[in-house]
Structures are given as structure tokens and as C-alpha cells.
Phi, psi and omega in degrees: 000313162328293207287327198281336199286324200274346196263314184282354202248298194295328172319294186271028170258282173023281178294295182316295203291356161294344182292297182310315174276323161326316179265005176316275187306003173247010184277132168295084171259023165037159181213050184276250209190108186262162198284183168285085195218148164235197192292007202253004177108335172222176177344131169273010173265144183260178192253163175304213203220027193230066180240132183226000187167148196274120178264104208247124173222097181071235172284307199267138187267123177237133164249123214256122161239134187304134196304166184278145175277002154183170191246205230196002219281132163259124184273128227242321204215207168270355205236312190265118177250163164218147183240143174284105190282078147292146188232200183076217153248116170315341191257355170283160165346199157224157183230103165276127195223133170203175189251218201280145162314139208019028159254212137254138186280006164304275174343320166270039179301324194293350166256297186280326163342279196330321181286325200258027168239359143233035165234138168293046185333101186274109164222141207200135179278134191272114151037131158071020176215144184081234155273001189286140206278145173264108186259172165346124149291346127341321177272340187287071173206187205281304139358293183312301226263319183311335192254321166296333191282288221273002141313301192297290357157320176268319197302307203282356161275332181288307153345286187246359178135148185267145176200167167274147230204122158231142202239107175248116195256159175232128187012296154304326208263324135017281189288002172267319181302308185307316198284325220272173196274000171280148185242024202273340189267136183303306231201161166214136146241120184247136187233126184042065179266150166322105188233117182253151193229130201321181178032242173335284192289359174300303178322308236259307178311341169270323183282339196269345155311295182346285227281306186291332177302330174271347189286309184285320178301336186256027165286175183267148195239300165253149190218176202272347184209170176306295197291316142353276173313340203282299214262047159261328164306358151008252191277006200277130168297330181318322184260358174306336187245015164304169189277170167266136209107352179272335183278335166331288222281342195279319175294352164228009176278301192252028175214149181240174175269159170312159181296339191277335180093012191291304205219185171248200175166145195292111165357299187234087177344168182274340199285329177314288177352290172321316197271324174305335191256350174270344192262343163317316189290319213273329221252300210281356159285345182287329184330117147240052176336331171269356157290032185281156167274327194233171160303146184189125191252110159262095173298125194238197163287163176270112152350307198270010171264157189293138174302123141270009140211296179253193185253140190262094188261149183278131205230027183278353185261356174266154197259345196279352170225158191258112202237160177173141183246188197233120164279142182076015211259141180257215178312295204254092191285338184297329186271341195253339146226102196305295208296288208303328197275351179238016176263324184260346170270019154272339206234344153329294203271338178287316175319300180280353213019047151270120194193000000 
């Protein structure tokens, strides 16, 4: 009955993204500006790549992520490769891990580090993010990305191998795990995805898409430094409670330098971003959560906090996922407490008996 309900699901996602695509070019994707804010409830800018281990000097946290134990590259289009980093322990379970809209999977190094002396770790940047080449914004849509998870999702078994494989996501990429079309996973831990829950809060979850879609056009687009960038995530609420150094590692994850050599300037333009995030409203009511194939834990944010990015609903009433939030914790929880966040999907997977 699971499967036929997710087969009539998949139709009309389908159906949505031929819709999608046909109005693309009548679609407002604005060419304002986005402020320092990102899809994640904080700034949309994401950080560079060179972190390998957490150093403490004084106040400040410098975080090193470590070269990789072999790459990956899949090729997503004609134009577009993305490359799969493994890290970790190769004999373990396996963890396919990528983030947030306009961010990068450098930043949650502080968190899957924690993961990597018993998982075999897949982490990988989404089409137009991270280290990845800027392609069509045309192409920079849900459908598109939906269709990159499960190429990446086949190239890394055709690579290293069938094992049980679990997909830990972080909010947009979460919500790409939910739409695709793939069964390849033993288990999901999702962490705080765009979930919009019916009737009443459907309105209120579309207007606050609105509201972030116009917030990322009036970012700041280029800035003079790394550190700069750092320290206006600042002041920003999403990032107030990250650990210390994420906002560095978040500042060389997600900015490249300008063509000019002048300045730096955001990985994954604003306007995309921007566009990902007005098509979140369109996209995340098709969810049908009792159509899951596997076991799946979804971790959220704390409820009882002002929201800094979509609205965070308790999700204790679906019976088809094993739900639980992080207290004090907001959208990137992953970033403000790693260890709680990799102490409960070690006590999941344990659960499923993946360990």
C-alpha cells in the first residue's frame, strides 16, 4: 500500500515539476540583492573547504577538514560534474551527508568529524554550491536537484559497493531526499527540513518562504574579506549559537574571490538561492510522509524558539517518523550542537541496527 501511495506521489511530483518547468521563464526570480541572511534562517553565504581538525587558540576555533580518502566525480548534466569526498572509516555503515540552501557540507564538519571513526562518510555539495562550477540558473531548480541526489545516490554504489547507506541531510537537502525517487537507503536522519503541515500553517509556511526569498535578493553580494564576511554573520540571529569557527569555516566554504582579485563574493549567487527558496513553498506540501520506504528520524529545531528560517512544527503526531528536536537548538543545530546532534542519530541507527 506504501509503495503504490509513494508511486501516485511520485506522479504528481512529476506532473509539478513539468508545470515548473514550462513557467520557469515567467517566474520572478528577481535580480535585487540578497541581504546577509541566509535560507537557513541565517546568512546564505556558505564557507570554503580547507578544515581538518579543531584548533583552540585562546577564544577562537580555527576548523581544518581534512583532505579526503578518495573523491568521486559525477557527472549531473553535460556541463555539470559534482565531486563525492569520501571520509571516514571505510568499514563502516555508510553516511551520504550534503546541507542546507546556499550553503556548503564544509561547514558541518563539526558535526560529521564526530562520525568519522565509525562511518564511512559520502559528503558532497549541491549543483551551483560549495566547490562546484556555476551553471544555468535555469537549471537551478527542484526537479533538477532531485534527479542529482539519485545520480549521486547510484555513482557512489556503483564506486565503492552496496552496504546499508543512510542519508543524513540537512533542510533543502532533506527535502530533495523526501521528493526522490530512490529506495537505495536503509535509514534517513533528517535534520530540521522544510516540512509545511497542512491547513492553518500551510499559509503561514508560504508567506515566510516569501519573505526569505525577498531577504536573500537584497543580500550583500560581494564583501572585501573572508573575515568580513565572518564577522557580519555575526550579528545575524541563525548564527548566534554556532560553535566557535563556523562562522571562519562557513567564510571560506561559501565565498570565492571576485574575477577581479579585489574581493571575495558568494559561491551560489543570491539569485539562485532565492529561486530555491520561493519553489520550497510549491514543492514541500506534495510531502507524504506515510509513504516512506525506510526507517527515518527527523530532528528538528526547538519549537519553542523565534524561527530563523521556515516554521518549525512538532512532528510527534506522524507516526511514520521517529521525531525529536534539540532544545535551545534553532535551524542549523548541527552547527550549534554537533555532539547532541550526532549522539541522537548514533542512537537511531543503533536502534535499526546500523552501528
Amino acid at each position: 500500500m506504501a509503495r503504490e501511495l509513494r508511486r501516485q506521489f511520485q506522479a504528481v511530483l512529476r506532473r509539478s515539476s513539468d508545470q515548473w518547468r514550462d513557467s520557469w521563464h515567467h517566474a520572478d526570480v528577481g535580480n535585487s540583492g540578497l541581504r546577509e541572511m541566509t535560507s537557513n534562517g541565517a546568512p546564505v553565504e556558505v564557507p570554503d573547504r580547507k578544515d581538518t581538525g579543531l584548533l583552540f587558540a585562546s577564544e577562537e576555533a580555527v576548523w581544518e577538514v581534512p583532505k579526503p580518502l578518495s573523491t568521486c566525480d559525477v557527472q549531473l548534466d553535460e556541463g555539470t560534474v559534482t565531486t563525492v569526498r569520501q571520509h571516514g572509516n571505510p568499514l563502516g555503515p555508510r553516511l551520504v551527508l550534503s546541507h542546507g540552501n546556499g550553503l556548503a557540507v564544509d561547514p558541518y564538519f563539526p558535526f560529521w568529524s564526530l562520525l568519522a571513526n565509525d562511518f564511512d562518510l559520502m559528503v558532497y555539495d549541491l549543483r551551483n554550491h560549495g566547490s562546484n562550477k556555476v551553471g544555468d540558473q535555469q537549471n537551478h531548480n527542484i526537479p533538477t536537484l532531485i534527479s542529482d541526489h539519485d545520480s549521486i545516490l547510484s555513482a557512489v554504489v556503483r564506486e565503492y559497493g552496496e552496504k546499508p547507506t543512510v542519508g543524513v541531510f540537512h533542510s533543502f537537502s532533506a527535502l530533495i531526499s523526501l521528493l526522490s525517487f530512490s529506495d537505495a537507503y536503509s535509514a534517513l536522519v533528517l535534520f530540521d527540513p522544510p516540512l509545511c503541515k497542512p491547513t492553518a500553517s500551510e499559509q503561514e509556511f508560504i508567506q515566510s518562504a516569501e519573505r526569505m526569498a525577498a531577504t536573500i535578493r537584497n543580500r550583500t553580494v560581494r564583501f572585501k574579506s573572508e573575515q568580513q564576511f565572518a564577522e557580519l554573520l555575526a550579528i545575524f540571529p541563525g548564527f548566534a549559537r554556532v560553535v566557535p569557527g563556523v562562522r571562519e569555516l562557513m567564510a571560506r566554504s561559501t565565498l570565492r574571490r571576485t574575477a577581479d582579485g579585489e574581493g571575495y563574493e558568494l559561491r551560489c549567487p543570491r539569485e539562485y538561492e532565492a529561486q530555491i527558496a520561493e519553489y520550497v513553498r510549491s514543492f514541500s506540501p506534495l510531502l507524504d510522509l506515510t509513504t516512506l520506504t525506510c526507517p527515518t528520524k527527523v530532528i528538528g529545531a526547538d519549537p519553542t524558539l523565534p524561527s530563523t528560517y521556515l516554521p518549525t512544527f512538532d512532528l510527534g503526531h506522524v507516526s511514520a517518523v521517529d521525531y525529536d528536536f534539540v532544545p535551545e537548538a534553532s535551524h542549523l543545530l548541527q552547527l550549534e550542537q554537533p555532539e547532541q546532534c550526532a549522539a541522537m542519530l548514533r542512537e537511531f541507527l543503533a536502534g535499526q541496527g546500523i552501528a
